[in-house]
C-alpha positions as CSV (number, residue, x, y, z in Angstrom):
1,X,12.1,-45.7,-6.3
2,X,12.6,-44.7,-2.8
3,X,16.0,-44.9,-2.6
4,X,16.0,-42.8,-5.6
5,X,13.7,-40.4,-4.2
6,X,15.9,-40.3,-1.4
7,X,19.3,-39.5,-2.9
8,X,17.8,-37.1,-4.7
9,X,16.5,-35.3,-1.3
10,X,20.1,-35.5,0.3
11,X,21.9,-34.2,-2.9
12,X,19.1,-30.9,-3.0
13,X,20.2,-30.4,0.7
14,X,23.6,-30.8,0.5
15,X,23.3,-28.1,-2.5
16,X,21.6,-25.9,-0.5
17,X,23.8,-26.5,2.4
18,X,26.1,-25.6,0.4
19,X,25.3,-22.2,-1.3
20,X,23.9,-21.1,2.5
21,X,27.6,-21.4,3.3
22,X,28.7,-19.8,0.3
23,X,26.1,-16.8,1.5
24,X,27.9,-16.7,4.8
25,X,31.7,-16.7,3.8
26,X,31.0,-13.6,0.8
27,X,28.6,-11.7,3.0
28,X,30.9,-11.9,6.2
29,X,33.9,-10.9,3.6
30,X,31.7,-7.4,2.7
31,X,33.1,-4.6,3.1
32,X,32.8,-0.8,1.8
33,X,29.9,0.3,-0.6
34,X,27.4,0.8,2.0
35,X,25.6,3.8,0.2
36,X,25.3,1.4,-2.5
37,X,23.8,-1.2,-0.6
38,X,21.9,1.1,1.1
39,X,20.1,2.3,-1.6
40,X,19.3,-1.1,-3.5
41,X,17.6,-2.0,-0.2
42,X,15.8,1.1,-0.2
43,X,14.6,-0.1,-3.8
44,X,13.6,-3.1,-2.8
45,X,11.7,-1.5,0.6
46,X,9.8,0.8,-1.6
47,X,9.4,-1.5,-4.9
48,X,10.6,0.1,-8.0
49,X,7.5,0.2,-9.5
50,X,4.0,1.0,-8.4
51,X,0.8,0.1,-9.6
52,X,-2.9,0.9,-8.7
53,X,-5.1,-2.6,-8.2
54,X,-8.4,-2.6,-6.9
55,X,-8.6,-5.4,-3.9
56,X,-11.4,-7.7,-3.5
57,X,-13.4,-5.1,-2.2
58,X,-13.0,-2.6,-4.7
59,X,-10.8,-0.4,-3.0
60,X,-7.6,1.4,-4.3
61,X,-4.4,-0.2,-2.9
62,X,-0.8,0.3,-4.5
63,X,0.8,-2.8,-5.1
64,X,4.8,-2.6,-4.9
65,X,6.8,-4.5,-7.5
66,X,10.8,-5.3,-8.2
67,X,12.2,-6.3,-11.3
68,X,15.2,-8.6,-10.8
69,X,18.2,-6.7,-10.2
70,X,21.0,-7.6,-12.4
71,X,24.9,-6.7,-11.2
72,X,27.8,-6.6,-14.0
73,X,31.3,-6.5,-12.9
74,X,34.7,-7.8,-13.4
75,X,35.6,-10.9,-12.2
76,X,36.6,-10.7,-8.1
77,X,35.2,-6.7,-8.3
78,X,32.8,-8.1,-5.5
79,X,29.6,-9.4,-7.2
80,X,29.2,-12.2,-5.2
81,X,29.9,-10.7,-2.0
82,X,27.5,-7.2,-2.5
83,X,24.8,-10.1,-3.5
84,X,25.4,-12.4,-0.4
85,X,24.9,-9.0,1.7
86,X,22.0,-8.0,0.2
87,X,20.3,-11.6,0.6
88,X,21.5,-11.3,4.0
89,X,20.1,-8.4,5.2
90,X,16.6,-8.5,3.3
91,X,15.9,-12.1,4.4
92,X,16.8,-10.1,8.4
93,X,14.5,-7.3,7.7
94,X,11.9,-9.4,6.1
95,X,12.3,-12.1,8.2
96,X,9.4,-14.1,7.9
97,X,7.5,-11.9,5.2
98,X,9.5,-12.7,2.3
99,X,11.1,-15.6,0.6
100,X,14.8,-14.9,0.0
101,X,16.5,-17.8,-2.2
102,X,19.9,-17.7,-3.0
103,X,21.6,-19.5,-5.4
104,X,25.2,-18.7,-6.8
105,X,26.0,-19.9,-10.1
106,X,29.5,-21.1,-10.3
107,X,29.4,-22.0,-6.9
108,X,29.6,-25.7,-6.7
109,X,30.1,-28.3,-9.4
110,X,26.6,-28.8,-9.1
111,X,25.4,-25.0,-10.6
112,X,28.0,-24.4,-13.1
113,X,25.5,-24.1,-15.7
C-alpha cells in the first residue's frame, strides 16, 4: 500500500514537473499581443463581475469574481503560449495571494484526455 502510495506521489510530481516546464518553454516563446494580454489581466485585476455581500459584520463590501476564460484558435495560432504568459505573470503579481494552477491538456501522455 505504501509503495503504491508512493508511485503514485512521484508520477503527480513528475506531471507537474512536467507542465511547469511546459509553462516555461510557451511563456518564454511569447511574443506580440501585449494589448491583448494586457487587458485580460486588467479583467482579472478588476474581476469581471461584481457583487454586493454583506461581511460578517454587516457591512457592504464588493466581492470581485472571474468566470473561466476560454481562448479558441487554430492550432499553433498561440493558445498555449498567450495562456503560459498569463499564468505567468498573474501568479508574479499575485504572488502569494492567489493560487495559479496550470495544466495543459495535450501536454504530456499523461493529460491527453
Amino acid at each position: 500500500e505504501e509503495a503504491r502510495g508512493s508511485a503514485e506521489a512521484e508520477a503527480e510530481q513528475a506531471e507537474t514537473s512536467f507542465h511547469s516546464r511546459f509553462l516555461q518553454n510557451r511563456a518564454s516563446s511569447f511574443s506580440g499581443r501585449e494589448s491583448l494580454v494586457e487587458e485580460i489581466k486588467e479583467k482579472i485585476r478588476n474581476g469581471w463581475n461584481r457583487q454586493a455581500v454583506l461581511d460578517e459584520h454587516g457591512k457592504k463590501n464588493i466581492r470581485r469574481t472571474s468566470p473561466p476564460l476560454v481562448l479558441v484558435g487554430v492550432p499553433g495560432s498561440g493558445k498555449s503560449a498567450l495562456c503560459a504568459k498569463l499564468a505567468q505573470d498573474v501568479a508574479d503579481y499575485y504572488y502569494h495571494d492567489a493560487l495559479v494552477i496550470s495544466h495543459f491538456v495535450g501536454a504530456s501522455p499523461a493529460s491527453v484526455s
